[in-house]
N, C-alpha and C positions, 0 to 999 in steps of 0.2 A: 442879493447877489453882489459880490463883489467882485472887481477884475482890475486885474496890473500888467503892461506889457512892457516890457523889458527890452532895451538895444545895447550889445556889446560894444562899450567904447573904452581902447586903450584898457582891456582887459578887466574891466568893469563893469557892472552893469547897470545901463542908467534906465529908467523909466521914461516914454514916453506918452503913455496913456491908463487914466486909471479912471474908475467906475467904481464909488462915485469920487468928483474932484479931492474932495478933500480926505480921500483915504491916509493916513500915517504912514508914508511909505519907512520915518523912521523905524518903523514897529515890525511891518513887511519889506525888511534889506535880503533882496533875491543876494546878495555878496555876504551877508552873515551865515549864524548857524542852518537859517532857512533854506539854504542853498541848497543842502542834502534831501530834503523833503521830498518826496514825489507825488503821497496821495492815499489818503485815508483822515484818519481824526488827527489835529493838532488845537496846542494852545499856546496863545499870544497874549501875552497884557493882560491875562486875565480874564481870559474870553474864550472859548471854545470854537471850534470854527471846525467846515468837514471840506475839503477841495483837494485839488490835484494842481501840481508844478510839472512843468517841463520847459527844459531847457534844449534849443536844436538852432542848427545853422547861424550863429551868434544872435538869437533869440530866445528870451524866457518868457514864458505867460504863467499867472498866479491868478487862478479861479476860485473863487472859496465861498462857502454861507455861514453865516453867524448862527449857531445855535444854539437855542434859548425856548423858555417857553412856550413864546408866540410863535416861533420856527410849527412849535410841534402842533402848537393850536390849530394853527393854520393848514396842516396835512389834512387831506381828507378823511373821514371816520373809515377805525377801525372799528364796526359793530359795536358795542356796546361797553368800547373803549376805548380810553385815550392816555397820551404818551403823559408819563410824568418824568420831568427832566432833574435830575438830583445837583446840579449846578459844574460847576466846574473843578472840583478840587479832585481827588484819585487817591491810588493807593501804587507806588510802586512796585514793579517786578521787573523781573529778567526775562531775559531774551527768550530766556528757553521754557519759560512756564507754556503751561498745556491747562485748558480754561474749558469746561464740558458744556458750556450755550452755545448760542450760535452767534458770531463777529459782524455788526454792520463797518466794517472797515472797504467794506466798494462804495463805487461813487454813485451808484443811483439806490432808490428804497424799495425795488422791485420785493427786497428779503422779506417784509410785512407780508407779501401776498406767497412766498415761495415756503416759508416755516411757520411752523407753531412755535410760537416765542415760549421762553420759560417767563415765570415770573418772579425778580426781576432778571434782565439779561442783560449782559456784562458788553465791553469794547472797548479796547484799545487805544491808547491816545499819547504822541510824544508832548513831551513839557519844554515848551521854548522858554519857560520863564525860572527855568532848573537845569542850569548847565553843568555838566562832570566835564572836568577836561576839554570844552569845548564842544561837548556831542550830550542832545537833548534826552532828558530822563522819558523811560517809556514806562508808561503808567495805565492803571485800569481805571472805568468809572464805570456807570450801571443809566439802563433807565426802566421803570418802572411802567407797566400796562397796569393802569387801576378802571375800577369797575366806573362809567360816568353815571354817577345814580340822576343827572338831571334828566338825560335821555330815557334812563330806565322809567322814571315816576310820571314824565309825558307821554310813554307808551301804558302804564298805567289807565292813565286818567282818562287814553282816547279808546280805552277799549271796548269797552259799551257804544259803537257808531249811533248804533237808534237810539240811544236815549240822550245823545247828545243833540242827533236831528230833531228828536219830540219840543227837547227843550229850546231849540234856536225855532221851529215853528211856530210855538204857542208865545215866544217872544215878538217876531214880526205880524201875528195875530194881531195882538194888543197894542203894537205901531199901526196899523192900518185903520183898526177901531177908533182910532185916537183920530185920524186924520191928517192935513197938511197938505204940500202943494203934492199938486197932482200927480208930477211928474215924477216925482219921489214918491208916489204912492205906487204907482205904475210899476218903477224899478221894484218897489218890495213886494208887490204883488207876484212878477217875475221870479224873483229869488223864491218866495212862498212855493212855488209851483213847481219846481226844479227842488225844493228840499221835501217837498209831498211825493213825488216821484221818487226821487233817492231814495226815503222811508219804506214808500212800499214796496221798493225790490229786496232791501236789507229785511223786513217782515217776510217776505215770501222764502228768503233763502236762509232764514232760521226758524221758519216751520218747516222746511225738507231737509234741513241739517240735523244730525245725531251730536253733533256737539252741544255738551250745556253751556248755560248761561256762566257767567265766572265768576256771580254769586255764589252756584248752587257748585263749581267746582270747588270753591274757596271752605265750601262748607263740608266737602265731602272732603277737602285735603284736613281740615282739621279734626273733623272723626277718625280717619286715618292714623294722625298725629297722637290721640288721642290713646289709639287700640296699641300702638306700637310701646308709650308712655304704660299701660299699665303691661302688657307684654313683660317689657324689660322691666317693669318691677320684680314683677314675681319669678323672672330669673337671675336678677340679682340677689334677690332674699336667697335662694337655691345655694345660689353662686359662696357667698357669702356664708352661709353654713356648713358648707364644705370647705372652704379654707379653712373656716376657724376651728371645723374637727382636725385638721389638717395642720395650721399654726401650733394646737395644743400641745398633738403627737412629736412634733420636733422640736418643741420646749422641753416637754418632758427629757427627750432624747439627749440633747444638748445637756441638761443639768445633769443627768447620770454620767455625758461622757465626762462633767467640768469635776465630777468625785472620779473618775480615774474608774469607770463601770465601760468599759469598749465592747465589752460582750452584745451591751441591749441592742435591738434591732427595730426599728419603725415600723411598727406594719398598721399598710391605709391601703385598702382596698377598693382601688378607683383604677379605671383607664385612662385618666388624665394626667395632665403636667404632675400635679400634686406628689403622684404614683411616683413617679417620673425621681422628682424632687428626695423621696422618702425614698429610692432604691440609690439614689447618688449619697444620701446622707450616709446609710447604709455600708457603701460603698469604703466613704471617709472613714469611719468609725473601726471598719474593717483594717483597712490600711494603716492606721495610726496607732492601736495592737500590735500590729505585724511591725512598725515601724521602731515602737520601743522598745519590743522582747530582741529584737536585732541590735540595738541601739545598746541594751543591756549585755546581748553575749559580745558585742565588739569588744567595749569597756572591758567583761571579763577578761579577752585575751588579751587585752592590750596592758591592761595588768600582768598579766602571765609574762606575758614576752618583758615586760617593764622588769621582774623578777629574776629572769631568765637573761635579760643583759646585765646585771647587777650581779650575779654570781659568776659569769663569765669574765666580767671585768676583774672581779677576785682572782681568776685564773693565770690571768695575764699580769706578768711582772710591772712593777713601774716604767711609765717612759723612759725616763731617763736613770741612768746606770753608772757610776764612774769606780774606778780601780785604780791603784798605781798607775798602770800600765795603759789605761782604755778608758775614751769619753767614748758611754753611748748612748745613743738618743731615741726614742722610736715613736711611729706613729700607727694609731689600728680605728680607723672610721667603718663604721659597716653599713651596706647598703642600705639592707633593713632593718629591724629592730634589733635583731642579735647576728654576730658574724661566722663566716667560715675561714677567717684566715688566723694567723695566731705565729705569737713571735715568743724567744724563750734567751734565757739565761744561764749558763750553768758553769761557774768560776771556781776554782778550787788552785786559792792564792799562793804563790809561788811557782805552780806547775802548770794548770792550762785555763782557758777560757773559751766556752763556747757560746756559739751565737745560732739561732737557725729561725728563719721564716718559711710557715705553711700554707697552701694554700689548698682547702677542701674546694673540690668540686659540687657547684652550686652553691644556694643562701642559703638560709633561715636556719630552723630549726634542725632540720638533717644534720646540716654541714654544721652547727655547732655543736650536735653531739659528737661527731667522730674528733672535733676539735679536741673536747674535755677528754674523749680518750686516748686519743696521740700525747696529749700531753703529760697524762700519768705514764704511759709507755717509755718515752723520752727521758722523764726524771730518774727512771729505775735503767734506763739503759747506758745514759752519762755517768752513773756512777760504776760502771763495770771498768770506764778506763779504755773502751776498744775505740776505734779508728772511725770518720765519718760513713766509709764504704761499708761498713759491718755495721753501724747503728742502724742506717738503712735500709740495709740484707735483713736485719731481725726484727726492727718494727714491719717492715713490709711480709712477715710470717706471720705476726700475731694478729696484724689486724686483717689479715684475708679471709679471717673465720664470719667476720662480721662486716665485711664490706657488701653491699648490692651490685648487680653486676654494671651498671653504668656509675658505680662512685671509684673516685681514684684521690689520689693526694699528692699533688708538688710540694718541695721540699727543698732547701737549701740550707746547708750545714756545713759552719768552718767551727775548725779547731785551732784555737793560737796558741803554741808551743812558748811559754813563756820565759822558758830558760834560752833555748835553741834559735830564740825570735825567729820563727818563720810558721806559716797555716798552712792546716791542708782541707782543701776545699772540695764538697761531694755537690752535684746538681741531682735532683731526682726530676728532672720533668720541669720544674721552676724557670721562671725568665733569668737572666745571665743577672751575673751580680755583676757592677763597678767597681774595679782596682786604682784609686786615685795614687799613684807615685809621686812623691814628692820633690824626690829628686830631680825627675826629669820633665814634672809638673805637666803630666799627660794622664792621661784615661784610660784603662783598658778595659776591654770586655770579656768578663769570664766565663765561658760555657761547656765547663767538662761533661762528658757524655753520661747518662743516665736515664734512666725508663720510672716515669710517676710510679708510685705508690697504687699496686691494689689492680694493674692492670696485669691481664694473661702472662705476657710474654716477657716479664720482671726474671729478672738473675741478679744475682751480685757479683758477677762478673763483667757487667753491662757498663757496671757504675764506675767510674772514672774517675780518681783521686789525684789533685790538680795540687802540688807542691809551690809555695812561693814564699821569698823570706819579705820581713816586714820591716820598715824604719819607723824613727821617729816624724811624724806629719803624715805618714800613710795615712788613706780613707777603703775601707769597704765597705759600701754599699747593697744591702740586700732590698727587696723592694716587690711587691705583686704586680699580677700584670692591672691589676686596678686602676696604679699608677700612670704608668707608660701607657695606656689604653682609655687615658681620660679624653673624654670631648667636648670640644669647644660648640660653637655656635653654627660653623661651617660646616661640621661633622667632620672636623680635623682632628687625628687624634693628638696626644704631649710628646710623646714618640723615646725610644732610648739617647737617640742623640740629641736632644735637648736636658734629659736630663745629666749625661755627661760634661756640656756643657756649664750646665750649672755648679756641678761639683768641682770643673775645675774654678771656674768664679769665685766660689764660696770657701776653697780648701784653706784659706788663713783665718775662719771661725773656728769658733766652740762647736764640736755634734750639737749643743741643743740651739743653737744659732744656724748653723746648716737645716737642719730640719724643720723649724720655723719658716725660712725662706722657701727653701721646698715647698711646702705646703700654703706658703702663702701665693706663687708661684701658680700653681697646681688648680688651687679655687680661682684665681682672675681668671687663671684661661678656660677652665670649666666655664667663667660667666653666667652662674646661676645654674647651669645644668645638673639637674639629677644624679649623683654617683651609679652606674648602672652594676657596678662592681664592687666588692670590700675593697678598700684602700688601706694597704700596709707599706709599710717601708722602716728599714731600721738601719743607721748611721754611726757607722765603726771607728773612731778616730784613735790611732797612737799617739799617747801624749810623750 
């Protein structure tokens, strides 16, 4: 045991009594990191120690034991155990670990007689001799309950009582025969007679006793040992022959599936694991069939559609377009493998130039067939020479034959008068196009009235032919709502007036320099996001 008492002076604290004298009170400074201590496991110097500090009414006392081997030697016996102490070093952790033994961190050992210890069980302990920051590492260590085999083999050796008495009788026998002083003969004659009595109560109470001798158990425990040894033979031989019909079946199994045979099936005829095992292979073999012929029609169609956007990109004019009169640039990204939107060309030099963006209702495959067929429609209708109102009016006849009742088609179509310099612009249903002025280096938004393509309540009277003349640095902008309707990360969308913005920014490039930015523009703010839409846009410039 050890003890330090402590007197506040001048904000200090000094030591006035310790036990034993020559304690290190450099080692235990109640003013160092010690200070914070209150009570459980710590270490010092090197040394383990289990105590309790407290500090009251400018008073500190510091109680503590050294723990060590002989600490543990010296507890009283636990049964047929004793403490093994694993020294002093640890493993650190944090504050917040959660540890499933049970903690000797209180100050008395009451816990030996309150739990069943694991073996070994774990406790806590700060590290004065590992400072962070000035504040002491908290660390684990362990102690260990081992079996004491010296107490075990002295309970042994004493358990035979009478034949140990037989033997210290027939010993002081052969003292007394012998002779000597008397008075020593006397004393073993005494003992003789008191271990003659002992003997025949311990003979009397193992003739009425049912218990055997611990020969005749020792004998009966290895016949036992014995029956159990061939027992578990001949159910491992069992044992063992059934796996290995069982090992065979799922070789077999396995090298049929390794030749590409998924068809075979295991079949082992057990209510055991084995069964178990040979209906899960079963199972794999199954799935992994299933898994390729799937594997194979993906690939098919993904060919197909690979196919199928390859002829459709035939469909669609070049990006970029230049004439005397017009840069123009375009862009057509599709959601999925093949699109529903579609942009078009149709110039006839000297006299007009026409521009127009579609948008089918829906993706994939649908919407790129009605594309392929608007678009022959369009090539046979631009060259009749009629007005964007009337292209309109009479593809929206032909194709009503073959529309579904939920498909429609937005549309946007200018006609650039190329003698007269001025367009005239039809909307079917499409987001508003962008009129960049250059003169006045502003933006306008086009939105003449019109009803999509292919719905009920379509007339060509609806559709609204929007006149405006054109300079040189004019921009019109056509564009899906793909565009305008991109999302960011916030779930904001690019919006029209950002892209007005931009065009006015950009109106002293080239169209194919406008539309790069755009689109470069378009992907940052998307930020990796999915196209959820086809993305078109096509950029009109008067040179």
């Amino acid at each position: 045991l050890n003890l330090a008492f402590f007197k506040e002076t001048a904000g200090r604290y000094q030591a006035f009594f310790t036990y034993p004298e020559d304690l290190p009170l450099g080692t235990f400074d109640a003013n160092g990191p010690l200070a914070k201590f209150q009570a459980g496991y710590f270490k010092v110097g090197g040394v383990l120690y289990h105590g309790v500090h407290q500090q009251r009414g400018g008073y500190a006392a510091l109680i503590f034991v050294t723990l060590n081997q002989e600490f543990f030697d010296a507890m009283p016996p636990i049964g047929d155990f004793k403490v093994l102490y694993m020294g002093a070093g640890g493993n650190a952790i944090s504050a917040s670990s959660q540890e499933m033994s049970v903690r000797l961190n209180d100050k008395d050992f009451a816990g030996f007689e309150k739990y069943h210890f694991p073996f070994p069980f774990t406790f806590r302990f700060w590290d004065f001799d590992e400072l962070k920051n000035g504040q002491p590492t908290l660390k684990f260590n362990m102690f260990l309950l081992i079996n004491d085999y010296s107490k075990i083999m002295q309970k042994l050796k004493t358990s035979d009582r009478a034949a140990m008495l037989q033997d210290q009788v027939k010993v002081l026998e052969k003292e007394i025969i012998r002779g000597g002083d008397q008075a020593a003969l006397m004393s073993k004659s005494q003992q003789l007679d008191e271990l003659k009595k002992e003997l025949q109560v311990l003979q009397k109470r193992d003739n009425q006793s049912s218990v055997f001798p611990i020969s005749v158990l020792v004998r009966f425990m290895l016949g036992l040992f014995g029956f159990f040894i061939i027992v578990s033979f001949f159910i491992g031989l069992r044992m063992v022959l059934v796996i290995t019909r069982a090992v065979n079946e799922l070789t077999k199994g396995t090298e049929k599936i390794r030749r590409g045979d998924f068809s075979y099936r295991i079949r082992i005829k057990s209510h055991e694991q084995m069964q178990f095992l040979a209906e899960s292979f079963n199972d794999m073999a199954s799935g992994i069939g299933r898994l390729l012929t799937e594997e194979k029609e993906k690939q098919r169609l993904e060919e197909e559609l690979r196919i199928a956007r390859g002829i459709q990109l035939k469909l669609l004019p070049a990006d970029h377009f230049a004439c005397p009169e017009f840069d123009i640039a375009a862009v057509n990204i599709p959601a999925t493998e093949i699109a529903g939107d579609y942009f078009d060309y149709f110039h006839r030099p000297g006299k007009f130039l026409s521009v127009l963006v579609a948008d089918v209702s829906g993706k994939g495959a649908q919407a790129a067939f009605y594309m392929a067929e608007l678009k022959g429609i369009m090539n046979c209708l631009q060259k009749s020479g009629q007005e964007p109102a009337a292209i309109l009016s009479e593809c929206n006849v032909i194709l009503q034959s073959s529309f579904e009742k939920v498909t429609f088609i937005t549309i946007n179509l200018v006609r650039f008068d190329l003698q007269n310099k001025n367009l005239i612009f039809s909307r079917s249903g499409h987001t508003p196009a962008l009129f960049y002025q250059s003169d006045k280096q502003a933006c306008l938004e086009l939105s003449p009235h019109g009803m999509a393509l292919g719905l009920n309540n379509f007339s060509q009277e609806g559709i609204e032919e929007l006149r405006l003349p054109y300079q040189s640095g004019d921009i019109l902008f056509f564009f899906s709502d793909g565009l305008s309707e991109i999302m960011n990360e916030e779930e904001q969308m690019l919006g029209v007036a950002e892209l007005k913005n931009m065009l006015v920014g950009y109106a002293a490039l080239s169209a194919l320099e406008i539309k790069e930015k755009i689109l470069a523009r378009a992907i940052a703010f998307a930020a990796g996001q999915a196209n959820a839409d086809d993305l078109t846009f096509v950029v009109m410039k008067v040179r």
